[in-house]
C-alpha positions in Angstrom: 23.7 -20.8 -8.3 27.5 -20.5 -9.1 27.7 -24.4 -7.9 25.2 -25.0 -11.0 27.4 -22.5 -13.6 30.3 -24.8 -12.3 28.7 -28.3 -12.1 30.5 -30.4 -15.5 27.3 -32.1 -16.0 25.3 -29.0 -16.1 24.5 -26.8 -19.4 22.6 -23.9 -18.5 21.1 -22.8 -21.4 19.7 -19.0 -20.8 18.5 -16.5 -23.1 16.3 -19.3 -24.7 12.5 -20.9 -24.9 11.2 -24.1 -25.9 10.2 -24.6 -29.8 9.2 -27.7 -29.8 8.6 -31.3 -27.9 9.1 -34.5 -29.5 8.6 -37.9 -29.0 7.7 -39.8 -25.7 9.0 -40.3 -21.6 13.1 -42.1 -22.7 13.5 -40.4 -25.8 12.2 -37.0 -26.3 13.8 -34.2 -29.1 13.4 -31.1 -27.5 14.2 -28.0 -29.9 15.2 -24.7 -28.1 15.5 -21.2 -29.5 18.9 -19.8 -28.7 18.1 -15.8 -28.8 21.0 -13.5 -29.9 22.2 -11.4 -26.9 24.9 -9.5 -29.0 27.4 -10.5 -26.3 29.7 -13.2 -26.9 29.1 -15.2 -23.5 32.7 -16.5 -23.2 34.1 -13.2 -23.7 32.5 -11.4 -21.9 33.8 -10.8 -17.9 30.7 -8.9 -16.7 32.4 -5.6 -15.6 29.6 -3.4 -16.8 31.7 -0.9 -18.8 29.3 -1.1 -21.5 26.2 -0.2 -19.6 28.7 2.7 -18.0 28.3 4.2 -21.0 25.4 3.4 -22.8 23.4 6.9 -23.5 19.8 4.9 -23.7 17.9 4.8 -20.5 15.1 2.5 -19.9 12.5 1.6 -17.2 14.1 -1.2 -15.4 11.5 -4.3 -15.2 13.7 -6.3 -12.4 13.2 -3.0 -10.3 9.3 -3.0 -11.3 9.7 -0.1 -13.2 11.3 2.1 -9.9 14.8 2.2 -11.6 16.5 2.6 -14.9 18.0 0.4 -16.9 20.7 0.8 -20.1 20.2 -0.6 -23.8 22.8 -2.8 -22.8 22.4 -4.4 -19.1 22.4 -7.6 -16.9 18.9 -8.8 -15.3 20.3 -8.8 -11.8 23.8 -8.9 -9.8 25.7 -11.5 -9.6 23.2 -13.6 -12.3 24.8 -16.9 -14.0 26.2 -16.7 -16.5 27.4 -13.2 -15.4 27.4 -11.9 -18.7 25.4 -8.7 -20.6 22.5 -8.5 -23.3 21.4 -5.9 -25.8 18.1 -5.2 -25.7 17.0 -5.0 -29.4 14.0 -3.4 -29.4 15.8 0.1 -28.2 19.5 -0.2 -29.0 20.5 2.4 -31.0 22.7 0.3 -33.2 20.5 -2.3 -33.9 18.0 0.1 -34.7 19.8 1.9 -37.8 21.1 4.9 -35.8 24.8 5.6 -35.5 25.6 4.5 -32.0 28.4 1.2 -31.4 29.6 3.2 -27.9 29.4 -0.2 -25.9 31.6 -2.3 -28.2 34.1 1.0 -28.4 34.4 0.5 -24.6 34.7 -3.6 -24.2 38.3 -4.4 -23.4 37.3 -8.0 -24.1 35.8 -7.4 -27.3 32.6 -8.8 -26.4 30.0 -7.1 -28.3 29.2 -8.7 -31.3 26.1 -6.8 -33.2 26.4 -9.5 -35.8 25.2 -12.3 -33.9 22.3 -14.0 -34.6 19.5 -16.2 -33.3 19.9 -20.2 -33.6 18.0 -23.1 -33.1 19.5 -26.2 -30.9 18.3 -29.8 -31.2 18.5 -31.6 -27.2 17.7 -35.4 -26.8 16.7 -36.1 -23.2 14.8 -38.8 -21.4 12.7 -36.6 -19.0 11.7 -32.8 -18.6 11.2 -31.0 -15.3 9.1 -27.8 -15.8 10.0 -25.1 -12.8 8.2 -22.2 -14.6 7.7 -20.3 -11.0 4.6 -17.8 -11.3 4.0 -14.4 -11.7 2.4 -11.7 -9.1 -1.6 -11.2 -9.5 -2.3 -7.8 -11.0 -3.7 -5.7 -7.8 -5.2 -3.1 -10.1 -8.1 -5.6 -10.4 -9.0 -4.6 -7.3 -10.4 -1.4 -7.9 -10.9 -0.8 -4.2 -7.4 -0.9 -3.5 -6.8 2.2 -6.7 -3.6 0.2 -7.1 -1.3 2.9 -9.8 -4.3 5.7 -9.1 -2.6 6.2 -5.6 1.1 6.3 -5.7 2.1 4.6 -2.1 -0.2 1.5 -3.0 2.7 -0.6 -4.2 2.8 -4.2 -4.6 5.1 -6.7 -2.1 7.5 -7.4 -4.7 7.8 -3.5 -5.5 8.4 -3.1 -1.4 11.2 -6.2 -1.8 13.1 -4.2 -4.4 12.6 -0.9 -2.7 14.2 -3.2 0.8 16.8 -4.1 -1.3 20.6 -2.5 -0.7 21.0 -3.5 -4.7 17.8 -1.8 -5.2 16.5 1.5 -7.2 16.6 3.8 -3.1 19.9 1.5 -2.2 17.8 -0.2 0.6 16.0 3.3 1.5 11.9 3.2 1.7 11.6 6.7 0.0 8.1 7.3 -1.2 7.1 6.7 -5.1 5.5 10.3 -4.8 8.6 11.1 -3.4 10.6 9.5 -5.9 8.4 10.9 -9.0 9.1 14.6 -7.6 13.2 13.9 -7.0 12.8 12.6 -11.1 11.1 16.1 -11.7 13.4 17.4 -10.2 16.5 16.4 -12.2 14.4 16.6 -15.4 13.8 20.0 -15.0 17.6 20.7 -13.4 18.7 19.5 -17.1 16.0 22.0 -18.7 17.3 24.6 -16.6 21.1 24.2 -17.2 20.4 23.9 -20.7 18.3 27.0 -20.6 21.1 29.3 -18.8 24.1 28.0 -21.3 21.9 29.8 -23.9 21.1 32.8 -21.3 25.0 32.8 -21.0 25.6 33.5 -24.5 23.6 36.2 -24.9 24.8 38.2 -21.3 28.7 37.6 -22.7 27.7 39.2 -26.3 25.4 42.5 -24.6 28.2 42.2 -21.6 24.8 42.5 -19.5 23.1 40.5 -17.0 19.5 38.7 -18.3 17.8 39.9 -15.0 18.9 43.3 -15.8 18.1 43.3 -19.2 15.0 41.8 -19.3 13.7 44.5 -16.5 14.7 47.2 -19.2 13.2 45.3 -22.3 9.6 45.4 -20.5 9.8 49.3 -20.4 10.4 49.4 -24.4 13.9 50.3 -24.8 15.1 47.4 -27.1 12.0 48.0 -29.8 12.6 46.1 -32.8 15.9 44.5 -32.1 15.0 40.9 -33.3 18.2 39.2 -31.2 17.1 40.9 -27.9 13.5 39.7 -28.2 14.7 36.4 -28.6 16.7 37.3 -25.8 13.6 38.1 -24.1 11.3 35.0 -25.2 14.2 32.6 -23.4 14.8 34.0 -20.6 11.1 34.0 -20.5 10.7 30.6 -20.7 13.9 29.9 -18.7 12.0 32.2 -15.2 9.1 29.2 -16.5 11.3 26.4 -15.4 12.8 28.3 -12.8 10.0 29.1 -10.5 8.3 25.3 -10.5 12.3 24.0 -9.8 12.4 26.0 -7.2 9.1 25.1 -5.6 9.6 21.3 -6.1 13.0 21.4 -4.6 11.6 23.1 -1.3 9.2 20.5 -1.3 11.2 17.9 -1.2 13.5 19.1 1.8 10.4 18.0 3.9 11.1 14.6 2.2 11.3 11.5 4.6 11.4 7.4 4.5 8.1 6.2 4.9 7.6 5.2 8.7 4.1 4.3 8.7 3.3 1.2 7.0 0.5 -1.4 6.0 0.6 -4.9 4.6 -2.9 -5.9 3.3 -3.2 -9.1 3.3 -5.0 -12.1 0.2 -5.1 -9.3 -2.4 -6.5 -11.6 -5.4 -5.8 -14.7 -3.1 -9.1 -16.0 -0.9 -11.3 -14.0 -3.0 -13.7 -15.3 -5.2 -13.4 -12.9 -7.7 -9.8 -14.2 -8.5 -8.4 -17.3 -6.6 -9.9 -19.1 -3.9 -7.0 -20.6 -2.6 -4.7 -19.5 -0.1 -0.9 -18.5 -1.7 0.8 -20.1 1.0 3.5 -17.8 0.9 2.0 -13.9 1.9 1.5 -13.8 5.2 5.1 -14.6 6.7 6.5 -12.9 3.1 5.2 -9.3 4.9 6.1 -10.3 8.3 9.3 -10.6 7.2 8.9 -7.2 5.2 8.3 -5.6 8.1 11.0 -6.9 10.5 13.4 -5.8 7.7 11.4 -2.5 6.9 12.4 -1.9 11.2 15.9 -2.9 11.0 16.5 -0.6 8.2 15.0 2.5 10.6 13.8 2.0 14.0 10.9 4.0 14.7 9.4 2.0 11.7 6.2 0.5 12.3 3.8 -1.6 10.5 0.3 -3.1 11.0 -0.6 -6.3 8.9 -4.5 -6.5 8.3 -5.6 -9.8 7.5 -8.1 -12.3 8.1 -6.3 -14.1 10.1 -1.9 -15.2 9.9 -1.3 -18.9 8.5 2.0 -19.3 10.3 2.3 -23.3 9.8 5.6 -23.8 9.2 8.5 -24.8 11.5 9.1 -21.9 13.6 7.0 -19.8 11.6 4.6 -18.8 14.3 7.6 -18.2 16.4 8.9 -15.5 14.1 5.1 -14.1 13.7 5.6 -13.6 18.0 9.2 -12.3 17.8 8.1 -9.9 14.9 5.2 -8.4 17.1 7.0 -8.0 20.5 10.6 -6.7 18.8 9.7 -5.1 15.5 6.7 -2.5 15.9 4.3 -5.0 14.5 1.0 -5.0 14.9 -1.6 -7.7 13.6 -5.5 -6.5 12.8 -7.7 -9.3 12.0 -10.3 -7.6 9.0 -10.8 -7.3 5.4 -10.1 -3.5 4.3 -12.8 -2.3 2.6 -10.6 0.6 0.5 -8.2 2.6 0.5 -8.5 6.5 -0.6 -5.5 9.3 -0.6 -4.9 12.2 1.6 -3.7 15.8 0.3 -0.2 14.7 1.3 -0.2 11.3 -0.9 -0.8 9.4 2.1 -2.8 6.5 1.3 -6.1 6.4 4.2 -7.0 2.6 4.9 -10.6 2.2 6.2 -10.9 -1.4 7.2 -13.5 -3.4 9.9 -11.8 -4.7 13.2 -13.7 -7.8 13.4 -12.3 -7.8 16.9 -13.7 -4.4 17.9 -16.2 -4.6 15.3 -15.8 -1.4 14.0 -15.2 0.3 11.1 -12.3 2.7 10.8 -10.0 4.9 9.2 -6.4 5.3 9.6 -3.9 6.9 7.6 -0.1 5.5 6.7 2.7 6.6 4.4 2.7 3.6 2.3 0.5 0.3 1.6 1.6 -2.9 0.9 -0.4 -5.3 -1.1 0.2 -9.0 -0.2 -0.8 -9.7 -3.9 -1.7 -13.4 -5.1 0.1 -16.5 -7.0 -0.9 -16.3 -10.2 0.2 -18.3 -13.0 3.2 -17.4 -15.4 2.9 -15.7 -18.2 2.8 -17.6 -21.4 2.2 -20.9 -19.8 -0.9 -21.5 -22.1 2.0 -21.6 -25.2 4.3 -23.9 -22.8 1.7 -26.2 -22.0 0.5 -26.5 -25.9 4.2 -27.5 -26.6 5.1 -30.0 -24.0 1.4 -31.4 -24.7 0.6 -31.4 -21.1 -2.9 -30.1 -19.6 -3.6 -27.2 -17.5 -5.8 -26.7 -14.4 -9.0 -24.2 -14.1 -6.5 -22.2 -12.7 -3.8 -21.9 -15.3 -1.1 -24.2 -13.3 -0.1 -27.5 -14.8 -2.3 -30.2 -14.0 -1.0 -33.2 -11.5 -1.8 -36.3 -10.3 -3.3 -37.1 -7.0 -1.4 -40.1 -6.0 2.7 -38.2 -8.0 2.0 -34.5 -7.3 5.1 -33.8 -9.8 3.9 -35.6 -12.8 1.9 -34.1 -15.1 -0.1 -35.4 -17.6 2.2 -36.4 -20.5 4.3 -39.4 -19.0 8.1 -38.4 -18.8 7.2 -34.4 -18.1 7.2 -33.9 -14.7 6.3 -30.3 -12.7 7.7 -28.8 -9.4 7.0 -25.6 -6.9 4.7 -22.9 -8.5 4.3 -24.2 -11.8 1.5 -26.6 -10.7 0.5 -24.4 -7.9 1.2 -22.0 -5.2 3.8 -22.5 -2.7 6.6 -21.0 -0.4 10.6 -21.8 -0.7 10.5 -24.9 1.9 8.0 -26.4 0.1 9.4 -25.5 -3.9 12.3 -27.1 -2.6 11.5 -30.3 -1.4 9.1 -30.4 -4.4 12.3 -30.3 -7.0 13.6 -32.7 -4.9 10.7 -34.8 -5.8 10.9 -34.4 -9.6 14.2 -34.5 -9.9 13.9 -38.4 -8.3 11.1 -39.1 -10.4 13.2 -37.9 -13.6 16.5 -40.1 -12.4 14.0 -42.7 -11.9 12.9 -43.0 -15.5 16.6 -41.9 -17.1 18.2 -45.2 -14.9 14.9 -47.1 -16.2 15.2 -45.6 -19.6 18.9 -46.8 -20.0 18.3 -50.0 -18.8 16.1 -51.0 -21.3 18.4 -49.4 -23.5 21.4 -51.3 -22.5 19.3 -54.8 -22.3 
């Protein structure tokens, strides 16, 4: 990725989307929609001072939602260009309030609230569309109670979780566990706000609340309006109290999750959803799991599936390798559902096809090999580049050039015509970027002749 930010004949052109698609294969006018980010891109150095101090926290999407995010932020580490956006829809600033604490901070006076959106007029003799995909939505399975049960997360939500940049810093703590450690510090701020006003009162009356509040039940402050409010906070600050204490107890027991399971073609192979086979899944969660050991030991995890397409080089290798050295083990069967224990674990009851038996077993968290689905808003990108998609939702190819699509000159590689893995998405942009070098040298040719 830097090689590409350095590259001279490279413009990389984030922050934007495709308006409009003119003209034919040699000499298309392609319009693109420059969005403001409120940063000045060559200013800005990509320290983070700004998002230091930004007071407005937000779910972080790149995290799936398991982190936080600022008003002002950068998708992911080390991203090209390595600059910052504003989010407009909840920066303080932007939205009327009095607020401007990022651009106080910016040593490179990079925050420009000002900036606006613009529109930018390209002429280019082929397109390549690499519009990747998105992950199938697992709560389509209603067997699976994907968001009902906590510890049913997604493989992408493990990868981030795996992640050392990631919302646990690389540490597979439980989202149950993780939604009590956020009650936690919620109600810690309640409670600290609660006692400053406690304070106040026990400095005036020179008096302890505890003390006070045990001689207030018996009737000896009657009608003294300031003690009763007295009274009515301390109330409510024993309310906070007692729940803060309970939750914190709980959560000494607290622990990485240990036990896990990988469920294999959740959307994928199913007729329900999509057919096909993603390609991708099964060595994506063998790969999970041989981290998921690495990161603790006495990890193990049990991949059910009906059966492990390990067809790559090596691949079945690394399947063997995974089972003997990384606590492993590989159940060939459909799970049927998955329900939740008292203790959040999430029970799997599943048919060995082997054994050919149905049964029950119980694990602190459930991965969901989830399917290939097609980006969102390809529908719009398709309508503008005039190209035709499959029953799917991928762009449509030819048999005989598997990266052209229909529209002469537009060509599609890796997931944006269908599913595939990183070996494969590679040698595919290969491919397209031949085909469009191909009709540029033709292009010019003609031109020059």
């Amino acid at each position: 990725m830097l090689d590409v930010g350095r590259h001279p004949n490279i413009e990389l052109m984030a922050y934007s989307e495709v308006e409009k698609v003119a003209g034919e294969a040699g000499d298309f006018k392609v319009t693109v929609r420059r969005k403001a980010r409120y940063v000045e891109e060559d200013k800005c150095t990509g320290c983070g001072a700004c998002k230091e101090k930004c007071p407005t926290v937000l779910s972080d999407a790149f995290n799936e939602g398991l982190g936080a995010r600022k008003a002002i932020y950068s998708w992911f580490a080390q991203g090209i260009p390595s600059t910052h956006t504003i989010d407009p829809d909840h920066c303080r600033q932007l939205n009327g309030k009095k607020c401007g604490i990022c651009k106080k901070v910016c040593q490179a006076d990079a925050v420009n609230f000002d900036q606006k959106e613009r529109m930018v007029e390209l002429d280019v003799d082929a397109i390549i569309v690499a519009s990747g995909y998105q992950v199938f939505d697992p709560s389509r399975v209603p067997e699976y109670q994907y968001r009902q049960i906590p510890n049913v997360i997604t493989a992408i939500e493990f990868e981030r979780l795996l992640s050392a940049s990631g919302p646990t810093s690389g540490h597979l703590d439980r989202p149950s566990d993780l939604a009590v450690k956020a009650e936690i510090q919620e109600l810690e701020k309640k409670a600290k706000t609660s006692q400053k006003m406690l304070d106040k009162f026990e400095q005036k009356y020179e008096q302890a609340s505890a003390e006070f509040y045990e001689r207030f039940c018996t009737g000896e402050y009657k009608e003294d309006e300031d003690r009763e409010k007295w009274a009515e906070k301390y109330n409510a600050h024993l309310a906070l109290a007692g729940p803060l204490e309970a939750l914190k107890k709980k959560a000494e027991g607290f622990t990485v999750a240990k036990r896990l399971a990988f469920i294999q073609c959740v959307g994928s192979r199913d007729f329900r959803f999509y057919p096909f086979c993603s390609g991708y899944c099964c060595m994506h969660s063998i790969k999970e799991a041989i981290i998921a050991n690495e990161h603790e030991p006495e990890t193990t995890s049990v991949i059910f599936g009906m059966d492990i397409r390990a067809v790559g080089k090596g691949f079945e290798e690394y399947k063997i390798r995974g089972g003997n050295n990384s606590g492993i083990s590989y159940i060939r069967g459909r799970v049927a559902e998955i329900t939740e224990s008292p203790n959040h674990n999430p029970v799997v009851t599943y048919e060995d096809t082997r054994e050919r038996k149905v049964m029950d077993r119980d694990f602190d968290m459930v991965i969901l090999a989830t399917a290939c689905a097609p980006n969102k808003g390809v529908e719009g990108l398709a309508e503008i580049l005039g190209i035709e998609l499959n029953r799917f939702g991928f762009f449509q190819t030819g048999a005989s050039q598997p990266m052209d699509t229909t529209r002469p000159g537009i060509f599609a590689c890796g997931c944006a015509h269908g599913p595939m893995d990183i070996p494969e998405s590679v040698a595919q942009a290969s491919g397209a970027a031949a085909r469009a070098a191909q009709l540029v040298i033709g292009s010019r040719m003609r031109k020059a002749s």
